[in-house]
DRENMAR-991560 format. One line per field, with one value per residue (C-alpha): chain; residue in one letter; z, x, y. Coordinates in steps of 0.05 Angstrom, whole numbers. Example, Ala and Ser with C-alpha at 12.3 -4.5 7.8 and 13.67 -1.06 7.14 Angstrom:
! residues 2
kette	A / A
rest	a / s
w	156 / 143
u	246 / 273
v	-90 / -21
END
This chain:
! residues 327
kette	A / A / A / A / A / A / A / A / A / A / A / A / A / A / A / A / A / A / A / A / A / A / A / A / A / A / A / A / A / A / A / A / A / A / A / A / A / A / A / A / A / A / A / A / A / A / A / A / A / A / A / A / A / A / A / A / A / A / A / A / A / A / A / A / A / A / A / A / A / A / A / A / A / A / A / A / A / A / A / A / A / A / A / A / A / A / A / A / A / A / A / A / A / A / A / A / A / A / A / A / A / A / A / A / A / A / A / A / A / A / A / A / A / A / A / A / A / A / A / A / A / A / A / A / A / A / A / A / A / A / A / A / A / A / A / A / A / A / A / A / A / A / A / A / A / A / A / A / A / A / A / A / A / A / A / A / A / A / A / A / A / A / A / A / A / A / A / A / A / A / A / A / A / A / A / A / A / A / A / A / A / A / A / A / A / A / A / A / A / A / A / A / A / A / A / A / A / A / A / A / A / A / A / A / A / A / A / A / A / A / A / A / A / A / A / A / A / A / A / A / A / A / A / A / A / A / A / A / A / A / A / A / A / A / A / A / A / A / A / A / A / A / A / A / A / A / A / A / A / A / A / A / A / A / A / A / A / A / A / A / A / A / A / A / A / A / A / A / A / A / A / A / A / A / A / A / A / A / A / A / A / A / A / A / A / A / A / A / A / A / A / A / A / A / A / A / A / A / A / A / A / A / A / A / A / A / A / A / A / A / A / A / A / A / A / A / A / A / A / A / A / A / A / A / A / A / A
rest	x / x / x / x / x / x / x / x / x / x / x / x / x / x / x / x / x / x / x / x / x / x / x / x / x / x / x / x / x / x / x / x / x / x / x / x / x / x / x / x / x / x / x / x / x / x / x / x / x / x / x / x / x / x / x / x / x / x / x / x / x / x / x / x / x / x / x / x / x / x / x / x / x / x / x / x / x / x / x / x / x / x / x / x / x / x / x / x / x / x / x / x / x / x / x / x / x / x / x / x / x / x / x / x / x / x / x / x / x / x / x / x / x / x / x / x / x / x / x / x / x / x / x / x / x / x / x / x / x / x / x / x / x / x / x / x / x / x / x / x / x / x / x / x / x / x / x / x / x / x / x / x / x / x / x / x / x / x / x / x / x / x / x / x / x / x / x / x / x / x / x / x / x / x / x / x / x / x / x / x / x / x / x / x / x / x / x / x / x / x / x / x / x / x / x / x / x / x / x / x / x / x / x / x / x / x / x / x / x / x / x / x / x / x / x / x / x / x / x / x / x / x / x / x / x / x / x / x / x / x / x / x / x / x / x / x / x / x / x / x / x / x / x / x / x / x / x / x / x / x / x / x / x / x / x / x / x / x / x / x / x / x / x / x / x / x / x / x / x / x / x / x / x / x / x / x / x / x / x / x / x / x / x / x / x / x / x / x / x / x / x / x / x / x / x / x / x / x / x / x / x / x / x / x / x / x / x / x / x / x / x / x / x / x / x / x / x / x / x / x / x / x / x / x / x / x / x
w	1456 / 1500 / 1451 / 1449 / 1524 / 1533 / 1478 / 1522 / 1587 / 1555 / 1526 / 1601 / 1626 / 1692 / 1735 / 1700 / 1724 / 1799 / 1798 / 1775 / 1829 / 1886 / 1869 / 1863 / 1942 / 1969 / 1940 / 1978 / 2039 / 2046 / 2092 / 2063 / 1987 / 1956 / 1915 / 1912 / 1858 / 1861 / 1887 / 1941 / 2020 / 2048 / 2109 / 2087 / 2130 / 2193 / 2172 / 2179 / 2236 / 2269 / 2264 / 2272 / 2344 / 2354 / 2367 / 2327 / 2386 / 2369 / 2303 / 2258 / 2194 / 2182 / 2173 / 2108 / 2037 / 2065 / 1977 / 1975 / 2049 / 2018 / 1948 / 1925 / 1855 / 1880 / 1895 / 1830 / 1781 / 1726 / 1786 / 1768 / 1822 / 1897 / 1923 / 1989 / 2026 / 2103 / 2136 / 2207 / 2258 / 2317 / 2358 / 2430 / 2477 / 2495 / 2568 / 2596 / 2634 / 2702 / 2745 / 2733 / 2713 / 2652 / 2611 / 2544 / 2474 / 2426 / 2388 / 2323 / 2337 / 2360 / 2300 / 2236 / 2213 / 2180 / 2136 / 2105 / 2107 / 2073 / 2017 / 2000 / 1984 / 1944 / 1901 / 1892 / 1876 / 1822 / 1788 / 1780 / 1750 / 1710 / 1676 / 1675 / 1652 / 1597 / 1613 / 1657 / 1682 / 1739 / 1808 / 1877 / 1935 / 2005 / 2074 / 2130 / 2107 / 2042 / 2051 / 2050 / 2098 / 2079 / 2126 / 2092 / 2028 / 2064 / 2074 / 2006 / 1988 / 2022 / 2066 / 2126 / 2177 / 2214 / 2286 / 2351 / 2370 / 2298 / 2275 / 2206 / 2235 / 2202 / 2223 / 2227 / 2222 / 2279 / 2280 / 2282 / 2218 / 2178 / 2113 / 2053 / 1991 / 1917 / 1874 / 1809 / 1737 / 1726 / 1712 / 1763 / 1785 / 1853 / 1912 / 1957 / 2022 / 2088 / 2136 / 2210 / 2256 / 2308 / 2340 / 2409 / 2436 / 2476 / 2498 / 2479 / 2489 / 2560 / 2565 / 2538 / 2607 / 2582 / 2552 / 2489 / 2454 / 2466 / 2432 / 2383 / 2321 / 2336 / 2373 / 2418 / 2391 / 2440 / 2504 / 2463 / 2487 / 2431 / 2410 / 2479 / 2477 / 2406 / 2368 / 2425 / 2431 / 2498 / 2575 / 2580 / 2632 / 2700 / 2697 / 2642 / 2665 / 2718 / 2665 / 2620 / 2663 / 2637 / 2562 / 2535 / 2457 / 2436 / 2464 / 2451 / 2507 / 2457 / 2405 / 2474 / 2494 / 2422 / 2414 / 2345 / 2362 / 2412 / 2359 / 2314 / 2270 / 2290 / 2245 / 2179 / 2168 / 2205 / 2198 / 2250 / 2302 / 2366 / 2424 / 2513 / 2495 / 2442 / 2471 / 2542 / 2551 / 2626 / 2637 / 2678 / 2615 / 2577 / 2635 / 2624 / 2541 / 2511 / 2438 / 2423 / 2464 / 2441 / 2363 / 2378 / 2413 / 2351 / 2287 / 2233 / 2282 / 2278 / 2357 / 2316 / 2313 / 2384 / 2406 / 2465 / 2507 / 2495 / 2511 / 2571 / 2590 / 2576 / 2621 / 2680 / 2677 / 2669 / 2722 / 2769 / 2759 / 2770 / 2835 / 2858 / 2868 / 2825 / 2782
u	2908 / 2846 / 2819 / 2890 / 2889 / 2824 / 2837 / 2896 / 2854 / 2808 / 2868 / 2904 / 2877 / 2845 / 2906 / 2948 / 2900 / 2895 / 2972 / 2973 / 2922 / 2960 / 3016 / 2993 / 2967 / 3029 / 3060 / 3004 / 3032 / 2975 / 2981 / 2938 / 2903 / 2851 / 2791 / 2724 / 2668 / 2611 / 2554 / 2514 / 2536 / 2539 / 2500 / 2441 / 2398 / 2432 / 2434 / 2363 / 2350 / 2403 / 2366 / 2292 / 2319 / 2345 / 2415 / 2430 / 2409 / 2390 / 2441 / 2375 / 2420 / 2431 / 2360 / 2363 / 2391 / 2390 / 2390 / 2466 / 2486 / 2464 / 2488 / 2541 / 2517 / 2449 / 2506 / 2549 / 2507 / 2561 / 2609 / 2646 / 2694 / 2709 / 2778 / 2788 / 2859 / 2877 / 2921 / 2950 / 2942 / 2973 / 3018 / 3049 / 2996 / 3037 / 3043 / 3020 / 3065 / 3018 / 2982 / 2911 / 2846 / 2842 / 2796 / 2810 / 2802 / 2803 / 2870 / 2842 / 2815 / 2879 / 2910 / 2883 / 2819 / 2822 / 2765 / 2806 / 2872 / 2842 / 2805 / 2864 / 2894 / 2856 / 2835 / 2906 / 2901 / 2841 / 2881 / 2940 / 2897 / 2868 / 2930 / 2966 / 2909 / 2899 / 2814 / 2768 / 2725 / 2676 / 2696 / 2666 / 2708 / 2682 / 2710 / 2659 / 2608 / 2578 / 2520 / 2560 / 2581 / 2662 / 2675 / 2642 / 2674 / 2745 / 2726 / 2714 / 2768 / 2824 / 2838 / 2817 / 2762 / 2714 / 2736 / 2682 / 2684 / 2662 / 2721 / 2764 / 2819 / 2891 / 2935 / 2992 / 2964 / 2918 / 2858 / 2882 / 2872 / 2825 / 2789 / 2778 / 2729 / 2738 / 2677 / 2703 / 2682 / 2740 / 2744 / 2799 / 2817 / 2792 / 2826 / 2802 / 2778 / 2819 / 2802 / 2773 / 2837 / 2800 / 2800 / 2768 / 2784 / 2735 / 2779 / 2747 / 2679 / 2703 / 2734 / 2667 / 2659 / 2593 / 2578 / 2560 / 2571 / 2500 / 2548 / 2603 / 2608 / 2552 / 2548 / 2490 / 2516 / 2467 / 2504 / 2579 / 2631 / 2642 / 2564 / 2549 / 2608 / 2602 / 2531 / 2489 / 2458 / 2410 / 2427 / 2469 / 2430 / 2457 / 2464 / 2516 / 2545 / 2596 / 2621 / 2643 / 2704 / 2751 / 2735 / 2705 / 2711 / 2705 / 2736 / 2801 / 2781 / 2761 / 2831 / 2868 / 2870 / 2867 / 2922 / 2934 / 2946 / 3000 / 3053 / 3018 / 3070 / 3057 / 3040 / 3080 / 3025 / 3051 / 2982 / 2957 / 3013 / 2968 / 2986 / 2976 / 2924 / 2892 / 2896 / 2878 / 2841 / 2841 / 2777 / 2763 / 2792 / 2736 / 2675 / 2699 / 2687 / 2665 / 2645 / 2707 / 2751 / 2717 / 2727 / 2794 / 2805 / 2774 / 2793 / 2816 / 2794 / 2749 / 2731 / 2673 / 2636 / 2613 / 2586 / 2611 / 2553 / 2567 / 2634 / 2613 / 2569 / 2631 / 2675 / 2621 / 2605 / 2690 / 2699 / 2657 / 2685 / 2745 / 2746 / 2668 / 2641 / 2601 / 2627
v	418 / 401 / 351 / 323 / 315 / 287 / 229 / 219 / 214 / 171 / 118 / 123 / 51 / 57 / 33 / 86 / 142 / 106 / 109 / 190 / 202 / 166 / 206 / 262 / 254 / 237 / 295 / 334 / 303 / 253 / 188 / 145 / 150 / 99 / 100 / 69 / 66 / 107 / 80 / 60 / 49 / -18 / -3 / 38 / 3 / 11 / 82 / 87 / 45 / 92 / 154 / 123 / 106 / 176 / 166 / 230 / 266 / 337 / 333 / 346 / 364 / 285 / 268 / 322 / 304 / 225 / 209 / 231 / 193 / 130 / 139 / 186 / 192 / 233 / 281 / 278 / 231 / 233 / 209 / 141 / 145 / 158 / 183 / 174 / 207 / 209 / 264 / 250 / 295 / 261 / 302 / 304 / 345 / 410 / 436 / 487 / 535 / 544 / 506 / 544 / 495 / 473 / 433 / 392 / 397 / 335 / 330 / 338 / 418 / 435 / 472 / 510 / 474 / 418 / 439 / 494 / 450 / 399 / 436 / 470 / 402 / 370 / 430 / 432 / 353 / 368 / 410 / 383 / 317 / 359 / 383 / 311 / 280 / 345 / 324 / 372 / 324 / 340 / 335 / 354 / 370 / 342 / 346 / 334 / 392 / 343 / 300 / 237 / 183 / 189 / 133 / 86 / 104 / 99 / 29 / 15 / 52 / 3 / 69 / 23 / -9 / 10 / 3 / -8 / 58 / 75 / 117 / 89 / 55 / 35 / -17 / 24 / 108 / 84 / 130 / 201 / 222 / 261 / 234 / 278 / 263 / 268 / 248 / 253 / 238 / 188 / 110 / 99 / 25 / 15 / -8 / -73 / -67 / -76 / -127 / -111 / -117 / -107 / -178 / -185 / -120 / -74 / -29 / 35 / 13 / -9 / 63 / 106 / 153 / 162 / 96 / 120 / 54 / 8 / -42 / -59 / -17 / 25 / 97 / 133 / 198 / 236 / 207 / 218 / 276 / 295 / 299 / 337 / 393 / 412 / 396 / 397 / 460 / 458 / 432 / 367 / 326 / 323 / 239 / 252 / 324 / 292 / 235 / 287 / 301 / 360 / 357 / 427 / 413 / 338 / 280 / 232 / 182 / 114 / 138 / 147 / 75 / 41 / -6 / 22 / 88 / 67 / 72 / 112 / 168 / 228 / 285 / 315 / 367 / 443 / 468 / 429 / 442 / 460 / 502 / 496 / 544 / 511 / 441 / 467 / 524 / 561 / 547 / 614 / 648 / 621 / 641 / 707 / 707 / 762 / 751 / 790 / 742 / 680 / 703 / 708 / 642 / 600 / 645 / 600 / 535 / 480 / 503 / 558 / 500 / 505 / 572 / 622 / 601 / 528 / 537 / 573 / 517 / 466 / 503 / 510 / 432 / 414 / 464 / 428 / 366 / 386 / 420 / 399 / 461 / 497 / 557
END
């Protein structure tokens, strides 16, 4: 029956298979579903020039396994092709019940992690191909732990553009989404590009508190939110401390004020349903963290990316900008 289904797989033109595959995604509950070949990035040598000029900041992971960032196949070499999906994660920001200080965490860490979420999903969407297709070709799984670029593979995957502020942007999903990788042993037909929409706005360059963007369509990650509350593992220097306002986990300040996003759907996904507590911590709450505490806070969260003393440190610097006086 195997060998049956693999002469099957191999007779199922290309745009048959890129038909299954789409959906199969949307049954999953994905947005947004395209593929790209395997092969090379388009901007490898930005890519470089980015992290010879040390705008990784202290992210010193990205300058390892730099073969597989630039070309997919170092990762999978029998890879032909590159599914791309998005899943929304836009949702109302809940309230919280008392008046207490609070800081902010970036929409996107506000429910169950979207590593897990993810994975689960497109496992689910390798199998299932697998069985259709009666073929067990090799696949790899990625969701923002691989050493790829996924971004740029959205883009060549029709999934959409690369805005200013650097995120994949869709005309009408906006920018609140996450992307999820399939490199996959498959001739699947693949999908053409989208255009920039971006036109002549600057809006969320204009709105970077820190000014993280030296210009359009590229990022100083060392002087980003995001970058500073999460990866960053020393100090953050005074000049950029006060700029960093309330936000203790990430920051939503450039997707806040994109036009895109103004009508954006909001999420479909339950999994990622956040809470007051999760999308505003009391920030006295988390000062008094014990490692007990702190587990308990980000268990089954993306928020275990930053530690209980860089949380701690969040909360001291959002604290004083808050009410300007030191905690």
């Amino acid at each position: 029956m195997r060998e049956a289904g693999c002469r099957l797989a191999r007779v199922m033109a290309p745009s048959d298979r890129s038909k299954l595959v789409k959906r199969i995604a949307e049954g999953l509950g994905f947005e947004r579903c395209g593929i790209a070949p395997a092969g090379p990035i388009s901007h490898d040598d930005y890519f470089g020039e980015w992290l010879a000029q040390g705008r990784a900041g202290t992210m010193g992971y990205l300058h390892r396994h730099r073969d597989s960032r630039l070309d997919i196949r170092h990762m999978l070499p029998v890879a032909r092709s590159v599914i791309v999906v998005a899943l929304n994660y836009k949702q109302p920001e809940p309230s919280p019940t008392d008046e207490r200080h609070r800081g902010r965490v970036a929409m996107y860490a506000w429910g169950e992690d979207y590593h897990v979420v993810i994975r689960d999903k497109l496992e689910l969407m390798v199998s299932q191909l697998r069985a259709e297709l009666g073929d067990p070709f090799e696949a790899r799984v990625c969701v923002d732990t691989s050493a790829i670029i996924e971004r740029e593979y959205a883009v060549k995957a029709g999934v959409g553009w690369i805005g200013k502020n650097t995120l994949v942007m869709h005309q009408s999903l906006g920018s609140y989404f996450f992307l999820g990788v399939v490199v996959a042993d498959l001739e699947l037909l693949p999908d053409v590009p989208e255009p920039d929409h971006c036109g002549s706005c600057t809006r969320c360059l204009d709105a970077c508190p820190t000014g993280a963007f030296p210009t359009a369509y590229q990022m100083d990650a060392s002087r980003c939110i995001s970058y500073l509350t999460i990866e960053h593992r020393g100090d953050i220097e005074p000049a950029l401390a006060p700029q960093i306002g309330d936000w203790v986990f990430g920051c939503d300040v450039c997707q806040a004020v994109c036009p895109h996003n103004r009508d954006a759907p909001t999420m479909k996904e339950p999994r990622f349903l956040g809470s007051a507590e999760s999308a505003r911590p009391a920030l006295h709450d988390v000062l008094g963290w014990d490692e007990a505490l702190y587990a308990a806070y980000v268990e089954g969260r993306a928020t275990d990316r930053a530690k209980r003393l860089m949380w701690k440190r969040n909360a001291t610097i959002a604290l004083h900008n808050i009410t300007n006086v030191s905690a």
